[in-house]
C-alpha positions as CSV (number, residue, x, y, z in Angstrom):
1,X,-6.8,26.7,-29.6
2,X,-6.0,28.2,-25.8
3,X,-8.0,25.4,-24.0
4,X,-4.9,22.6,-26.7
5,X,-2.2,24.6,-25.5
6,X,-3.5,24.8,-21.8
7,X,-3.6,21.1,-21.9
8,X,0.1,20.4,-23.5
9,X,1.2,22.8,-20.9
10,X,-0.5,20.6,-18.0
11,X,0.7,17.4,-19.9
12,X,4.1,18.6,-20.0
13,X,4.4,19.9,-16.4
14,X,2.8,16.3,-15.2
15,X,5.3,14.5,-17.0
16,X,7.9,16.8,-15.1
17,X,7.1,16.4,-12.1
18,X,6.5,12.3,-12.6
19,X,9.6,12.1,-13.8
20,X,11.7,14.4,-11.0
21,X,9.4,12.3,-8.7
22,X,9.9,9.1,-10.0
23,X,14.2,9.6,-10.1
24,X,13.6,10.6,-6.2
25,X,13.6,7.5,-5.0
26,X,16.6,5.8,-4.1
27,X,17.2,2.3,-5.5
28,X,19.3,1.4,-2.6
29,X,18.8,-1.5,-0.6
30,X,19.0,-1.2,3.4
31,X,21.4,-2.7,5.1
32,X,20.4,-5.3,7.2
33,X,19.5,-3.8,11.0
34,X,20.7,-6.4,12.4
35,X,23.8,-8.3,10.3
36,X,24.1,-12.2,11.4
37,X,26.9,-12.6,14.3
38,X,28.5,-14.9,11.2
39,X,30.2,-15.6,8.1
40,X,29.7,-18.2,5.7
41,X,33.1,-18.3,3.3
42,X,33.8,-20.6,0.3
43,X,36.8,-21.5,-1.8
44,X,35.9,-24.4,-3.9
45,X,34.1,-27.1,-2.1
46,X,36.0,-26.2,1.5
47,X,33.2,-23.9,3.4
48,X,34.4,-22.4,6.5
49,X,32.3,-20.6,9.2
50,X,33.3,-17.8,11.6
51,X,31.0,-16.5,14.2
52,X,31.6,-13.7,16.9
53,X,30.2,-16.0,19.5
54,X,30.6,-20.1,20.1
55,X,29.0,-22.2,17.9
56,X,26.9,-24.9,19.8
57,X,25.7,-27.0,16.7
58,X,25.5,-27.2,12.7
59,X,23.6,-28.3,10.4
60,X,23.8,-28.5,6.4
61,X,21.6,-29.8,3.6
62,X,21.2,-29.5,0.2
63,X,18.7,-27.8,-1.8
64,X,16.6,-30.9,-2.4
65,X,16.3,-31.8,1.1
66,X,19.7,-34.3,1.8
67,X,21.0,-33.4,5.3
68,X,25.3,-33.8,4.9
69,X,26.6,-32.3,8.1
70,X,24.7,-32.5,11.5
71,X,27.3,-31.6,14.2
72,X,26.1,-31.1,17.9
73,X,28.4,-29.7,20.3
74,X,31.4,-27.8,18.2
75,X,31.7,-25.6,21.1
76,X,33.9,-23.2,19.0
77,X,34.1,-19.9,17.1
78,X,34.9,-21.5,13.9
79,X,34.2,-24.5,11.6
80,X,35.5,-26.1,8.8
81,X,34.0,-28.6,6.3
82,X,34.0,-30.3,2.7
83,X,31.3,-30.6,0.4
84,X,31.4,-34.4,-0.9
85,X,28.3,-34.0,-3.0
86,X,27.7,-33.0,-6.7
87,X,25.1,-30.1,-5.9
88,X,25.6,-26.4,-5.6
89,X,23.1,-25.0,-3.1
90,X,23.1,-25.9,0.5
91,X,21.9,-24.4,3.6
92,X,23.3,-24.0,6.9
93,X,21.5,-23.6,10.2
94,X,24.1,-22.9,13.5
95,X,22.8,-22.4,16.4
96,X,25.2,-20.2,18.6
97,X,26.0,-20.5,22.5
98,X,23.5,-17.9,23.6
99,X,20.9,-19.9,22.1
100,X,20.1,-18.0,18.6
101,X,19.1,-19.8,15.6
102,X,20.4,-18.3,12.7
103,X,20.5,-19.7,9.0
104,X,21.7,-19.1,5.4
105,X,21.3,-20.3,1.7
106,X,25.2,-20.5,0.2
107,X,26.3,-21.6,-3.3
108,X,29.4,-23.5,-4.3
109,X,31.3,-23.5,-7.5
């Protein structure tokens, strides 16, 4: 009879502690250490991207593989395009006057 309520005893404080340990954790996702010099920004099909530094070249491509945009030389902070194609997820490399690669998957309605 002790040694039953010894163990609901244990059993209870384990649960306890799992639990207390268990809600310790934080669910929050880090921020990135360093963000991308960029932005990537949408409305409809017209994408627009602003960087902090010069953009030296573009590139964009669809999800299954299509290249639509491969623009060498922009030598400028911004760019604007249109999306002339019927799919929703793209991706777009710039590479940036200092050299940097950067790239990003972006969605469209």
């Amino acid at each position: 009879m002790m040694c039953r309520s010894i163990r609901s005893i244990f059993a209870i404080a384990f649960v306890l502690l799992f639990i207390n340990f268990c809600s310790a954790q934080g669910n929050d996702i880090p921020a990135k250490a360093n963000p991308d010099p960029f932005r990537v920004l949408t409305s409809g099909k017209q994408v627009t991207i602003k960087a902090a530094k010069t953009i030296k070249s573009i590139m964009v491509w669809t999800a299954s593989g299509h290249r639509i945009i491969e623009q060498k030389d922009v030598n400028a902070s911004s760019y604007n395009f249109k999306i002339n194609v019927s799919e929703k997820v793209f991706f777009v490399m710039l590479q940036l006057a200092d050299g940097k690669t950067y790239s990003e998957k972006i969605g469209i309605r």
